[in-house]
N, C-alpha and C positions, 0 to 999 in steps of 0.2 A: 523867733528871729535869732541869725548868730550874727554877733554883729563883728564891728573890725578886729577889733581884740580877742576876740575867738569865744565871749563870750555867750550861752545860747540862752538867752532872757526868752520869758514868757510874758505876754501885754496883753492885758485890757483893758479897751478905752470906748468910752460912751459919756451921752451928755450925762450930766451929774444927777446923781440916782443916791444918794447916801447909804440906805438901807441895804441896796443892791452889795454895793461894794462893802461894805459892813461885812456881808455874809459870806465875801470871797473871801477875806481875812480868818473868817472864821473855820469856812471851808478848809484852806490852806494851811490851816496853823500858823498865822503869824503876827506879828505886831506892825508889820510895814507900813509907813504911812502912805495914805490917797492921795496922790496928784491931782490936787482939784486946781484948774486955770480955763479959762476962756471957757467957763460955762461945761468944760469935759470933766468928767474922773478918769483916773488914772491909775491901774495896779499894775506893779510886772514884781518878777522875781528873776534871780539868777542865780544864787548859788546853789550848788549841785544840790542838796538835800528839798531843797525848795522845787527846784526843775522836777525831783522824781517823786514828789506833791503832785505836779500838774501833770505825768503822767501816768501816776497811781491813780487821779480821780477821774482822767478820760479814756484809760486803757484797761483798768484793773475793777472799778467801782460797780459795775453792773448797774451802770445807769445808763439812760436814754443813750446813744453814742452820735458822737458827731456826725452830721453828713454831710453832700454837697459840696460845697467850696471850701467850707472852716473843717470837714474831713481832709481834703485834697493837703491845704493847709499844714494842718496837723501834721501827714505822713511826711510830708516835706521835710518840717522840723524833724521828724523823730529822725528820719534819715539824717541831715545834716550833723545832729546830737550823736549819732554811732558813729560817726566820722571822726568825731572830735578824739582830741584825747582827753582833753578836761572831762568829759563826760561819758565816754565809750564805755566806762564798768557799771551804769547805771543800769536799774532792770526795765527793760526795754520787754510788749506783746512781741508775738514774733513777727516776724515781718514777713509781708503779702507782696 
């Protein structure tokens, strides 16, 4: 998501999973705390070193890769992210 302040955060939210979201942190490298409310968790990041975390691990990781809608998703953001300037020197797969 970028949001009004040109900011381009990463979000994931689901009902509350502890361990789940544990491992995102762990995943991600970081210490951010879980937005636990209304029975949801809650992780995002936004600064730049953090955003090219999230797409080190779904572009770079040679893991299972996105597909569907939360690919469609995905490429959206990563587009919207080469736009920016905040973020346009980050390393970015190449684009399809």
């Amino acid at each position: 998501m970028i949001k009004s302040n040109n900011d381009g955060c990463f979000q994931l939210k689901q009902r509350i999973h502890t361990n789940l979201f544990e491992a995102f942190k762990l995943i991600f490298n970081t210490d951010r705390k879980i937005n636990t409310t209304n029975n949801f968790s809650q992780f995002s990041v936004c600064s730049k070193s953090d955003v090219q975390k999230v797409i080190n691990f779904f572009s770079f990781s040679g893991l299972h890769p996105l597909v569907g809608l939360k690919y469609i998703q995905y490429m959206k953001w990563l587009n919207n992210l080469r736009k920016s300037l905040r973020y346009n020197n980050l390393n970015y797969p190449d684009a399809k």
